[in-house]
Backbone as CSV, one residue per row, in Angstrom:
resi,resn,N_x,N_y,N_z,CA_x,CA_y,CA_z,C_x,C_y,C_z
1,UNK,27.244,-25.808,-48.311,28.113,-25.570,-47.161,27.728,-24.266,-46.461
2,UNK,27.558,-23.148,-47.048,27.400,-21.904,-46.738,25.956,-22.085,-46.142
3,UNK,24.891,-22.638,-46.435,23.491,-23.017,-45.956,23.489,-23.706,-44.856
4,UNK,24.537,-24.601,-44.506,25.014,-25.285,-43.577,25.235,-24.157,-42.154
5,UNK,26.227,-23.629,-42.765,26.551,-22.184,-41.219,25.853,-21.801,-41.335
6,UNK,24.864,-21.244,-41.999,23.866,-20.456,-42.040,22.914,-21.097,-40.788
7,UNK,22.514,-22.534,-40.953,21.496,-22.806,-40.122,22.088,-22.939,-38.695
8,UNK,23.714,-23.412,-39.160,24.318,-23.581,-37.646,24.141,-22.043,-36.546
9,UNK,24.158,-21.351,-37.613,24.515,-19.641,-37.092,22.908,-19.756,-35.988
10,UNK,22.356,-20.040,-37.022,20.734,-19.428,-36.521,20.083,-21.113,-35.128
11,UNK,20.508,-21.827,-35.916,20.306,-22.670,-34.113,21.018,-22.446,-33.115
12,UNK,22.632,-21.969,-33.398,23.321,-21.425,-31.826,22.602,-19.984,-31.530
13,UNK,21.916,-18.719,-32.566,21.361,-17.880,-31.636,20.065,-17.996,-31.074
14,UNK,19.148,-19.131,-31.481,18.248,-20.185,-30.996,18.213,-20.192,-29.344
15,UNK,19.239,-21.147,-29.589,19.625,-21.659,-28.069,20.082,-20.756,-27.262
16,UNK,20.874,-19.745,-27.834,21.315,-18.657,-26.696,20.317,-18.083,-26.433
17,UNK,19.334,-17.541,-26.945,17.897,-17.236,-26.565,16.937,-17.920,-25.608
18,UNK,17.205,-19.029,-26.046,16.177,-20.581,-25.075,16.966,-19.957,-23.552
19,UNK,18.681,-19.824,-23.826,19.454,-19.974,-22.324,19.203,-19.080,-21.687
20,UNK,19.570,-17.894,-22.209,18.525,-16.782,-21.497,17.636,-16.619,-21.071
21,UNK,16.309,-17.179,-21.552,14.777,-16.776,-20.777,15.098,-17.824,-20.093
22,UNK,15.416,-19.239,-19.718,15.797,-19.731,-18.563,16.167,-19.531,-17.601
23,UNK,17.121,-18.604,-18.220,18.413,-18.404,-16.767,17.426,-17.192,-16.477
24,UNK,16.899,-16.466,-16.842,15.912,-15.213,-15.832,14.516,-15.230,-15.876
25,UNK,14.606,-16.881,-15.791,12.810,-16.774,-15.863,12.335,-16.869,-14.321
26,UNK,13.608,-17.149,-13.546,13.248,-17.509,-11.883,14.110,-16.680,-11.351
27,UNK,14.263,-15.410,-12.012,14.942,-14.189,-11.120,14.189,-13.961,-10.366
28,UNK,15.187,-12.912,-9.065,14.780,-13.072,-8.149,13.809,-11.285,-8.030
29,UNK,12.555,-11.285,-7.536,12.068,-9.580,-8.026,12.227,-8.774,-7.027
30,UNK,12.708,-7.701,-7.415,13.398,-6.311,-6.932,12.710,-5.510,-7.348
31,UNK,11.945,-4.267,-6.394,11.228,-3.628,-6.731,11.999,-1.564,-5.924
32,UNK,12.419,-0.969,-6.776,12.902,0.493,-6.396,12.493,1.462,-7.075
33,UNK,11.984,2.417,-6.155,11.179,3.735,-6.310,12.495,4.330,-7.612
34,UNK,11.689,5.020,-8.543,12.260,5.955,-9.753,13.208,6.792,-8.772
35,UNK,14.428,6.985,-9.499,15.425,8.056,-8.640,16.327,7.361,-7.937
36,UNK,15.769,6.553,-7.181,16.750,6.044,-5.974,17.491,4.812,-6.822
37,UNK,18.478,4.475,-5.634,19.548,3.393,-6.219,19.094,2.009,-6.023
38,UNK,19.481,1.513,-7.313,19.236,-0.205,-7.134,20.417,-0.842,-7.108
39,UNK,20.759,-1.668,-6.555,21.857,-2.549,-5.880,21.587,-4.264,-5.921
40,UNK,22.828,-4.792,-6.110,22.366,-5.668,-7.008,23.611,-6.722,-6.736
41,UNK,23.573,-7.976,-5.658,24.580,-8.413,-5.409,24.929,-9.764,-5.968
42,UNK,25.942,-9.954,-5.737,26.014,-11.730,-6.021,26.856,-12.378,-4.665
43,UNK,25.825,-13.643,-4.031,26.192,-14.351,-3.417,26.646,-15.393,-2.854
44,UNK,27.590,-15.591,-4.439,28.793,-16.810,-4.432,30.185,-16.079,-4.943
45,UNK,31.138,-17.110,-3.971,32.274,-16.790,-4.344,33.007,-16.164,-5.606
46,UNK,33.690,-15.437,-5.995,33.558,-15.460,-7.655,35.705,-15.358,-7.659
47,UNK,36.343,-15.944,-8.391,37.806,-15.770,-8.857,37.767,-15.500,-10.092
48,UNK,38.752,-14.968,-10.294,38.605,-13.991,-12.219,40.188,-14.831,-12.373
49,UNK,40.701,-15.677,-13.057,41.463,-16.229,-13.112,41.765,-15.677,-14.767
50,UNK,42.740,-16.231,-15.786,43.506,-15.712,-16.772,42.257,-16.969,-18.035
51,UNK,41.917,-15.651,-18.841,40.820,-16.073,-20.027,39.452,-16.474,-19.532
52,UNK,39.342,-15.518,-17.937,38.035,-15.570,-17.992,37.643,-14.401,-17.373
53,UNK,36.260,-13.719,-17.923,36.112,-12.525,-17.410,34.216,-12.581,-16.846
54,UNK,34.363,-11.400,-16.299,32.648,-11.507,-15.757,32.111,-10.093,-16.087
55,UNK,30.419,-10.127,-15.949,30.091,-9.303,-16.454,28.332,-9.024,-15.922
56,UNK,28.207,-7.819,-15.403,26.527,-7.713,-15.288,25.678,-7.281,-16.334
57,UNK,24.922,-8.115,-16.826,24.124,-8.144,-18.172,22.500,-7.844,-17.971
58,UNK,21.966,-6.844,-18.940,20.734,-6.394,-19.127,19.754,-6.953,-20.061
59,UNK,18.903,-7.560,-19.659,17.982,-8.331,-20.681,18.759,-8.690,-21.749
60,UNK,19.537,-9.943,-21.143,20.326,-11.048,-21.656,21.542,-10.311,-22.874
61,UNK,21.674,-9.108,-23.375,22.761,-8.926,-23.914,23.349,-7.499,-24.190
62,UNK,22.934,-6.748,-23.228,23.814,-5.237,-23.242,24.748,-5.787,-21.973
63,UNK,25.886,-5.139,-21.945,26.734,-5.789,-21.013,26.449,-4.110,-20.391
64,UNK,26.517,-3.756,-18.628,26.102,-2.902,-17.999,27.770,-2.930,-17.472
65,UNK,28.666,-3.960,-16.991,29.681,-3.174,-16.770,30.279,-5.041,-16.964
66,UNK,31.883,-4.732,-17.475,32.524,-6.124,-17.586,33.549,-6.171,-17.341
67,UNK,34.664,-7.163,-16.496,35.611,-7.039,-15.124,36.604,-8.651,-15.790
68,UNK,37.564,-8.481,-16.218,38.668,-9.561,-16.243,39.450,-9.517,-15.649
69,UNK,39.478,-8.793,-14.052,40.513,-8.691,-13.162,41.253,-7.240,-13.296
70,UNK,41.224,-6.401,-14.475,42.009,-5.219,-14.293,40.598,-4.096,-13.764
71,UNK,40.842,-3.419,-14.891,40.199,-2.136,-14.430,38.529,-2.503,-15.282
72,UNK,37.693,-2.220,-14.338,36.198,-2.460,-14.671,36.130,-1.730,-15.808
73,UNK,35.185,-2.536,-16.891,34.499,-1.382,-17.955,33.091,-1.259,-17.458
74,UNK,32.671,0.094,-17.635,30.930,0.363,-16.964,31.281,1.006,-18.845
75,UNK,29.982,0.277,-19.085,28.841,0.414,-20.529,27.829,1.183,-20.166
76,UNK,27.334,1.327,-18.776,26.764,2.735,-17.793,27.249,3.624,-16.924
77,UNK,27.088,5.099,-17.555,27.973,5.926,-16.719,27.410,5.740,-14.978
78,UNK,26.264,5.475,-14.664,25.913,5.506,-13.537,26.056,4.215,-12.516
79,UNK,26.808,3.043,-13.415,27.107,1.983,-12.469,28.410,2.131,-11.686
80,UNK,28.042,1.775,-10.695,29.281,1.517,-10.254,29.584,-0.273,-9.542
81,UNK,30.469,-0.577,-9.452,31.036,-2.256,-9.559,32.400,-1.833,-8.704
82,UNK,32.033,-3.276,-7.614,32.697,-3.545,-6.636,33.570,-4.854,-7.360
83,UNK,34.902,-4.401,-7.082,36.003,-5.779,-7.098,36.222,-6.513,-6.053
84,UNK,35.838,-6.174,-5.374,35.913,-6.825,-4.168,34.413,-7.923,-3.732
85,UNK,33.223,-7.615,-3.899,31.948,-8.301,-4.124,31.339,-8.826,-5.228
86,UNK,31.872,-7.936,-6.421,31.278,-7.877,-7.678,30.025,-7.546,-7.939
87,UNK,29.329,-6.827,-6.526,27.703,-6.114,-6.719,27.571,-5.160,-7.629
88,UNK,26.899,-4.964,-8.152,25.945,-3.671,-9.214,25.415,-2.865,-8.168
89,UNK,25.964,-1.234,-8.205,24.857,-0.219,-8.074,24.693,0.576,-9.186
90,UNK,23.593,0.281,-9.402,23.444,1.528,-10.782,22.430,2.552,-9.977
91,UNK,22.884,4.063,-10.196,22.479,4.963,-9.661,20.729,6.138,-10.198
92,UNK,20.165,6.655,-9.582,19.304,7.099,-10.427,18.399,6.315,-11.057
93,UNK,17.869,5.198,-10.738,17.055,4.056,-11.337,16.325,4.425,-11.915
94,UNK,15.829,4.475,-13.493,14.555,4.908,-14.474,13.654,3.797,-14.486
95,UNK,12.620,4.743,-15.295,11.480,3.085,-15.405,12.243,2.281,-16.556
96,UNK,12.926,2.828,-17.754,13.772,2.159,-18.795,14.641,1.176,-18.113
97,UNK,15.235,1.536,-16.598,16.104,0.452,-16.216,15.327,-0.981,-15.803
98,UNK,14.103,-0.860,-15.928,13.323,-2.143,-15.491,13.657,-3.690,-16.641
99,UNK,13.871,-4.546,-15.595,14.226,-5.606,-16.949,14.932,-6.409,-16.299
100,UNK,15.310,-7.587,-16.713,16.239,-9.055,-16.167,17.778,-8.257,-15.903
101,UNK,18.170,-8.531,-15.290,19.885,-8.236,-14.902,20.514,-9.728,-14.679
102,UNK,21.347,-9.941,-14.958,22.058,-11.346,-14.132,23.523,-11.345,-14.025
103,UNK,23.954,-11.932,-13.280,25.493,-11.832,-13.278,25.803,-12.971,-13.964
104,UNK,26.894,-12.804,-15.209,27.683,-14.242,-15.965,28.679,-13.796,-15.977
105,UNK,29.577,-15.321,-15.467,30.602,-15.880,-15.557,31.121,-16.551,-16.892
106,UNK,32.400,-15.917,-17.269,32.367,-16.975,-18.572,33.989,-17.183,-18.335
107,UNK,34.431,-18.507,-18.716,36.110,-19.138,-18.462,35.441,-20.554,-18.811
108,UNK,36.009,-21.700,-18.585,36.468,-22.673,-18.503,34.581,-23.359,-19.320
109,UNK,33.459,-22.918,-18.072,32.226,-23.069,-17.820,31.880,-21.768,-17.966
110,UNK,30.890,-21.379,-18.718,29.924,-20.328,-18.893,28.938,-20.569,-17.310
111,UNK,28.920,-19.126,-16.625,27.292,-19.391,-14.963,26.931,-18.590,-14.886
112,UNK,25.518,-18.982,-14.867,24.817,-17.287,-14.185,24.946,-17.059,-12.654
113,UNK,25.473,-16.220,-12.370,25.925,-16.612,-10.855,24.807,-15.777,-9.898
114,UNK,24.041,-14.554,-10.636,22.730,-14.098,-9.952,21.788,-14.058,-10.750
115,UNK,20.235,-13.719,-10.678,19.320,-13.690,-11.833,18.660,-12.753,-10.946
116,UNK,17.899,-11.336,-11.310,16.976,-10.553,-10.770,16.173,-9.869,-11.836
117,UNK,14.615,-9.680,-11.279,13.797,-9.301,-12.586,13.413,-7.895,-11.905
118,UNK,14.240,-6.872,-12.531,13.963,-5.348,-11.659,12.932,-4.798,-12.462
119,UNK,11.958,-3.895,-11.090,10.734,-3.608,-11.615,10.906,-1.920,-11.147
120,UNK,11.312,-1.178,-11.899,11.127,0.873,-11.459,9.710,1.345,-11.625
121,UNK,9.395,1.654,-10.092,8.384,2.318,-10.117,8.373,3.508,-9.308
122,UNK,7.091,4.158,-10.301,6.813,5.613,-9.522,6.494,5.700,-8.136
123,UNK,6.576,6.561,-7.448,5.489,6.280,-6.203,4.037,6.936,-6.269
124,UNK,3.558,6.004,-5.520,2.046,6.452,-5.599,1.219,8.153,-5.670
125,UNK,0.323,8.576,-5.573,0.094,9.707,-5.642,-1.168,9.877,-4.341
126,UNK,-0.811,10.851,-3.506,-1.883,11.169,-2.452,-2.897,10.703,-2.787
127,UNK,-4.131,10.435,-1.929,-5.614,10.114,-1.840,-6.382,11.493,-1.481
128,UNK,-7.466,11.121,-1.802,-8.596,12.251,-1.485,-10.026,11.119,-1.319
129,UNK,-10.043,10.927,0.642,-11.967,10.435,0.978,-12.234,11.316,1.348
130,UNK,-13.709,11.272,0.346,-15.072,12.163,0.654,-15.874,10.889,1.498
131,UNK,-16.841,11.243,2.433,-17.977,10.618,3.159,-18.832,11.059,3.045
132,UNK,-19.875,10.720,2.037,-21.050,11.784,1.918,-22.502,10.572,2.894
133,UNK,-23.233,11.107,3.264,-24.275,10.328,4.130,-25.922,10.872,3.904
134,UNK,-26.826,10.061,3.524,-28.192,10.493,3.331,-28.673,11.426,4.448
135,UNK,-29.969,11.989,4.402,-30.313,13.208,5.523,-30.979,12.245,6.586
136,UNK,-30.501,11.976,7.858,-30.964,11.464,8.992,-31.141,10.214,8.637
137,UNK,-29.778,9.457,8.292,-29.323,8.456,8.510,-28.038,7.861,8.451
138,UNK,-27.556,6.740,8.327,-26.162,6.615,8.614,-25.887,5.663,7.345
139,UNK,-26.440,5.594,6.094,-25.939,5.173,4.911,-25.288,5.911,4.076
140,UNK,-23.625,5.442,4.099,-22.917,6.329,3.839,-22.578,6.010,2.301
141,UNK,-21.977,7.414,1.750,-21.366,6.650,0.383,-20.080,7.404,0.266
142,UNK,-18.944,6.257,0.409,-17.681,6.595,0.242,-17.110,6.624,-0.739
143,UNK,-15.836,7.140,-1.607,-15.494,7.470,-2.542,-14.050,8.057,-1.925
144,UNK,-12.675,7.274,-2.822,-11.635,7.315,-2.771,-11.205,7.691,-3.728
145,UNK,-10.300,8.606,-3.927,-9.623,8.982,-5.008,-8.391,9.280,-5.460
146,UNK,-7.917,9.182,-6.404,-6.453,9.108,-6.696,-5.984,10.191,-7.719
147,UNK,-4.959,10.230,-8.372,-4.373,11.112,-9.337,-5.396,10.648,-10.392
148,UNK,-4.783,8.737,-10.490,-5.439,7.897,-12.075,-6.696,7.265,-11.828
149,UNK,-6.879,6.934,-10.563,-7.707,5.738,-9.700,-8.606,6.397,-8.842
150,UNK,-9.917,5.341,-8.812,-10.809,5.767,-7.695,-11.798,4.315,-7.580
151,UNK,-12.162,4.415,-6.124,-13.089,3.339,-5.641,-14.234,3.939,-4.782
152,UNK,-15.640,3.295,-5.087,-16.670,3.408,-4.482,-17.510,2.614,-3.669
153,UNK,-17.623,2.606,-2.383,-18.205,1.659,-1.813,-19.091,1.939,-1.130
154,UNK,-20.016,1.224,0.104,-21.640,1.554,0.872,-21.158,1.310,1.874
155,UNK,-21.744,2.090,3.169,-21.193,1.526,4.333,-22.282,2.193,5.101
156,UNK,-23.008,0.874,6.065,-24.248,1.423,6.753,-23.513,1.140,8.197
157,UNK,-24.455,2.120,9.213,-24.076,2.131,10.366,-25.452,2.357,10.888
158,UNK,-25.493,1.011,11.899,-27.028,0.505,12.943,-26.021,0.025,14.574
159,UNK,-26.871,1.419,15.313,-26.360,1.233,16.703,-24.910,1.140,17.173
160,UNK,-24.157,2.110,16.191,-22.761,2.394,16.439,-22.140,1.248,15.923
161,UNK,-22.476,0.640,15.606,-21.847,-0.267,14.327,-21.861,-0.605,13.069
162,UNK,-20.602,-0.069,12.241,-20.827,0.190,11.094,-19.983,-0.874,10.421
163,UNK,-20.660,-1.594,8.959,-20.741,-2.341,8.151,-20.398,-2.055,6.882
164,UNK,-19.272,-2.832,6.049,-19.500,-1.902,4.520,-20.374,-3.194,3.247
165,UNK,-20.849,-2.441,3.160,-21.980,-3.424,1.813,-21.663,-3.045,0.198
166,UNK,-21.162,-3.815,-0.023,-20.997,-3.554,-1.675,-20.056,-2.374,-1.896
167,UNK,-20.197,-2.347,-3.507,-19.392,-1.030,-4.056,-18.784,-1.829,-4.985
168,UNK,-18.333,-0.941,-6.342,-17.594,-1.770,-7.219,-16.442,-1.887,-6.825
169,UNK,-16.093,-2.616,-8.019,-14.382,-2.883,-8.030,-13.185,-1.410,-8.103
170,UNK,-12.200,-1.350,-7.611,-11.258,-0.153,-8.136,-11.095,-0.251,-9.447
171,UNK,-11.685,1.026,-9.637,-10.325,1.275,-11.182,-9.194,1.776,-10.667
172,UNK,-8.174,1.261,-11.468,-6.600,1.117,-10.874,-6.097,0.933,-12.269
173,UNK,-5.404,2.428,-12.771,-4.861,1.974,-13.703,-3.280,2.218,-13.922
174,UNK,-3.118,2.566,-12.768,-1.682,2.059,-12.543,-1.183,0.846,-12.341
175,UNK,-0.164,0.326,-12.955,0.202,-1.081,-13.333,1.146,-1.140,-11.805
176,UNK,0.425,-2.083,-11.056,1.529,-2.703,-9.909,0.852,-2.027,-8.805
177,UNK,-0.202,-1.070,-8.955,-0.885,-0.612,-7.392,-2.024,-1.265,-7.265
178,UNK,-2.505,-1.124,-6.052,-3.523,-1.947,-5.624,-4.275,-0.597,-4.475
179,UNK,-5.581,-0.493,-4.710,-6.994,0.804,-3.746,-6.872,0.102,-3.445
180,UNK,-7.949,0.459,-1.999,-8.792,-0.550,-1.256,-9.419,0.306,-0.019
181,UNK,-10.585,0.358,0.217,-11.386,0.938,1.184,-12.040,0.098,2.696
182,UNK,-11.413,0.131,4.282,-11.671,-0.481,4.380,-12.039,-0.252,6.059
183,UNK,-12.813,-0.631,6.689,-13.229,-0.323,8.162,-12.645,-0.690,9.459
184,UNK,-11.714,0.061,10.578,-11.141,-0.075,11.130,-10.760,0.471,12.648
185,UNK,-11.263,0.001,13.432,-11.492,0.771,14.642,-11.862,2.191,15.131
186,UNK,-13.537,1.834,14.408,-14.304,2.983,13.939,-13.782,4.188,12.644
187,UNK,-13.029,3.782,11.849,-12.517,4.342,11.036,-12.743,4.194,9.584
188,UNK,-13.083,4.953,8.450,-13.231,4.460,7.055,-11.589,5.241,6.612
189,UNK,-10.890,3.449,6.202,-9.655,3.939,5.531,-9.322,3.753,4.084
190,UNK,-8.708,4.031,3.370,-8.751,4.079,1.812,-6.841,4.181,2.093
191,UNK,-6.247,3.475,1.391,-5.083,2.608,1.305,-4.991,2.654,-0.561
192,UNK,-4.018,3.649,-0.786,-3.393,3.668,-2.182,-1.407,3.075,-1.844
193,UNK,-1.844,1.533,-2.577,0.074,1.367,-2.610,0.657,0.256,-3.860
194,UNK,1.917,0.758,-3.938,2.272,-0.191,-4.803,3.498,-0.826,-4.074
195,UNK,5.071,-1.893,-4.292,5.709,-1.859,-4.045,7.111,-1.185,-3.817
196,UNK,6.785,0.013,-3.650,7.929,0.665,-3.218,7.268,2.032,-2.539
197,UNK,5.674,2.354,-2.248,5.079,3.187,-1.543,3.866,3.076,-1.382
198,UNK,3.441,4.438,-0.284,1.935,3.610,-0.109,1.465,5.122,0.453
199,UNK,0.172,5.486,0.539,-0.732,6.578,0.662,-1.981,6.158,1.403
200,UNK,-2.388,7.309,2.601,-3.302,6.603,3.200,-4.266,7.424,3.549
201,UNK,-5.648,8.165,3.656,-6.559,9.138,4.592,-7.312,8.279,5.258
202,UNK,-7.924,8.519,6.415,-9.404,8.601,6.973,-10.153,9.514,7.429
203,UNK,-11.100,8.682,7.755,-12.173,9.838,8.146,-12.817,8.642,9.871
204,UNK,-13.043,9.302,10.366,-13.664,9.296,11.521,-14.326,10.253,12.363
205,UNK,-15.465,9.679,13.317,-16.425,9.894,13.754,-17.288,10.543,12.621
206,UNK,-17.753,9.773,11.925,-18.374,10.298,10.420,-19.765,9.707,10.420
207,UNK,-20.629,9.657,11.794,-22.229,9.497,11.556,-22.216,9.833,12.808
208,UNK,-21.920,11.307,13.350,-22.215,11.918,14.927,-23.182,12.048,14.539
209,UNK,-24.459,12.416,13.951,-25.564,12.847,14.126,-26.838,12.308,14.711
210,UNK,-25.844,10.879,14.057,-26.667,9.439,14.961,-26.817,9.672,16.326
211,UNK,-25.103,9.649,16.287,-24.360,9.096,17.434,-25.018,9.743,18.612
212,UNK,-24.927,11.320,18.378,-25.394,12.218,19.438,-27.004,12.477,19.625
213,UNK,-27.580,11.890,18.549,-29.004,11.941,18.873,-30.068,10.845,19.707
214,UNK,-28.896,9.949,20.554,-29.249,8.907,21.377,-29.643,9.815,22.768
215,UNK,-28.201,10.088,23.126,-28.155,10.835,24.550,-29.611,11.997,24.636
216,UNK,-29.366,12.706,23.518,-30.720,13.744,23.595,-32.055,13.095,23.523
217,UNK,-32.212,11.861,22.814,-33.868,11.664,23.225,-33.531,10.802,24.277
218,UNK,-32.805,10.527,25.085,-32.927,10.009,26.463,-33.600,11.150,27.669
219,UNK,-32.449,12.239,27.430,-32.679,13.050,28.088,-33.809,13.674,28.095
220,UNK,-34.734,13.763,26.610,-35.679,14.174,26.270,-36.712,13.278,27.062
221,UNK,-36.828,12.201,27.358,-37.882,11.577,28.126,-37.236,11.322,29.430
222,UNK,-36.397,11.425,29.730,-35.940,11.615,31.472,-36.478,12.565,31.956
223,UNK,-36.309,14.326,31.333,-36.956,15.146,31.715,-38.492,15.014,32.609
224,UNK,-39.410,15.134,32.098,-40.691,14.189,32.146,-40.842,13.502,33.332
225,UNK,-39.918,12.644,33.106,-40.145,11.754,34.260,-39.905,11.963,35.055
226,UNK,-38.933,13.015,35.307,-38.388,13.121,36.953,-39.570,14.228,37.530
227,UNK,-39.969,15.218,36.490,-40.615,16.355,36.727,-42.631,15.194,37.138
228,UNK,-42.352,14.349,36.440,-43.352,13.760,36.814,-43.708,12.918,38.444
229,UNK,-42.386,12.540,38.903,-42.177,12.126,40.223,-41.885,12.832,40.798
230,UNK,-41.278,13.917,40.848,-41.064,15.058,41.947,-42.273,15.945,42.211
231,UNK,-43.259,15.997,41.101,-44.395,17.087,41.271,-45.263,16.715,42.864
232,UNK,-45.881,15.368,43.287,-46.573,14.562,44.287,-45.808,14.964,45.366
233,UNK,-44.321,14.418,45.150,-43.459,14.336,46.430,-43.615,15.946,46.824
234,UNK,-43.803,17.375,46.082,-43.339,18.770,46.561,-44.789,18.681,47.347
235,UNK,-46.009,18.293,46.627,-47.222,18.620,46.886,-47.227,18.153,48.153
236,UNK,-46.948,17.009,48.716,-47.049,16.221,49.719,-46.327,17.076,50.847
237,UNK,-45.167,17.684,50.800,-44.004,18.278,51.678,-44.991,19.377,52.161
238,UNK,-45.137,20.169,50.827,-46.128,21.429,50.838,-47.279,21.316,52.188
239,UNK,-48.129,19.889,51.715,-49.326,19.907,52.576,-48.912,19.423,54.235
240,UNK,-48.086,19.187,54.348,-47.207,18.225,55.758,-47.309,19.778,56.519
241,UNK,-45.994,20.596,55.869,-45.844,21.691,56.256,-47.371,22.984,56.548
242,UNK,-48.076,22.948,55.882,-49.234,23.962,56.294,-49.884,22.862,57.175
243,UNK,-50.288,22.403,57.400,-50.801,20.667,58.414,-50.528,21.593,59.758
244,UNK,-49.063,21.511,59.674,-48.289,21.682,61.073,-48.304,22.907,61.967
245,UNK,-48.284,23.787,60.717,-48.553,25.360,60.941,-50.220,25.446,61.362
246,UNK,-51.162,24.840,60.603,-52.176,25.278,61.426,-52.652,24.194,62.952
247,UNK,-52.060,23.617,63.008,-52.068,22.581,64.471,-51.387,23.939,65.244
248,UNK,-50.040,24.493,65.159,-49.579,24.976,65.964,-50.559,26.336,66.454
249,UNK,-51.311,26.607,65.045,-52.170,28.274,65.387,-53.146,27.905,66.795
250,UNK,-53.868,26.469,66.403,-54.885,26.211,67.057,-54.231,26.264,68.502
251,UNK,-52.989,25.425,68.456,-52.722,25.595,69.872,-52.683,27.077,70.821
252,UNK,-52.553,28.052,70.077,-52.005,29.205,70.433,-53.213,29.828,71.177
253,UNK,-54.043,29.269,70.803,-55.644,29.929,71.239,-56.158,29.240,72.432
């Protein structure tokens, strides 16, 4: 008999287990920067009628605050619970607060009346691009950098248009951010973010040496040329003019 409850004991905490990762396996994901407040609603009707009470629950069994119509119990000093909505704000969000939340109903019918899978994260940490470029040319090598993270990539530039070629993958070892280095109306940008922030530098006009060494060998063979067509035309003026002057001497005589 006693072997009997025994197994009964251990298949009902079975199933309450099975009911749980169910009921928050299709929560809904919420993502808030460390510090700030997470808020947390439910958007069905809810009545607290006599022998039934409700309750916002933390990875399926710390109760965070629980409400039978009188005065709320908060199991967290930092929640606070609306009687009037029955939303969760818990204040000061840690990365420890990350985890399934759901709202249950229990009376007549046991319901999960919300499911959310909250994710606390840090925010990102500034960037640092360097553009370093070979001597008299425009193959660049970029390099992004982070607090934890950094990415390296190639980026050539032929006739004011620049291309990025290769480079490895980011190391990113922050869980939930995503580098990325990338070319943008003449711009090399490097993009550090996760969901709840984001970090950004560029760099531009970053192969003038090219750029400006067009105009100068233009000018460098324009020179030349004009000095080459104007030399005939002075000579010519030159000889017109003494021409005229000695016609006029002769006349004088």
């Amino acid at each position: 008999m006693q072997l009997l409850t025994f197994e009964r004991l251990a298949l009902n905490l079975t199933l309450s287990i099975l009911t749980y990762r169910v009921a928050v396996s299709t929560g809904t994901p919420v993502f808030v920067k460390t510090g700030e407040d997470l808020f947390l609603d439910v958007k069905k009707n809810v009545t607290i009628t006599k022998g039934s009470d409700f309750a916002w629950k933390f990875n399926g069994h710390r109760n965070v605050v629980k409400y039978n119509g009188g005065q709320p119990y908060h199991f967290d000093e930092r929640a606070v619970f609306s009687v009037q909505t029955f939303s969760l704000l818990l204040k000061n969000a840690q990365k420890n607060d990350s985890g399934d939340y759901f709202a249950y109903y229990s009376g007549d019918k046991d319901n999960v009346l919300a499911k959310y899978q909250v994710t606390v994260q840090d925010p990102v940490s500034a960037v640092e691009l360097t553009v370093e470029s070979e001597t008299d040319s425009c193959n660049l090598s970029v390099t992004c950098r982070t607090q934890d993270s950094h990415i390296n990539v190639t980026v050539r530039c032929v006739d004011r248009t620049c291309i990025q070629e290769g480079g490895g993958p980011p190391n990113v070892t922050t869980t939930g951010a995503s580098l990325h280095i990338y070319l943008q109306n003449g711009k090399i940008i490097c993009n550090y973010s996760n969901q709840v922030s984001w970090e950004r530098n560029y760099k531009k006009d970053f192969c003038l040496q090219n750029v400006d060494s067009e105009p100068g060998t233009k000018t460098t063979i324009i020179g030349p040329v004009i000095a080459c067509i104007s030399l005939p035309i002075i000579c010519i003026v030159v000889y017109l003019i003494r021409k005229t002057r000695n016609r006029k001497s002769n006349c004088a005589f």
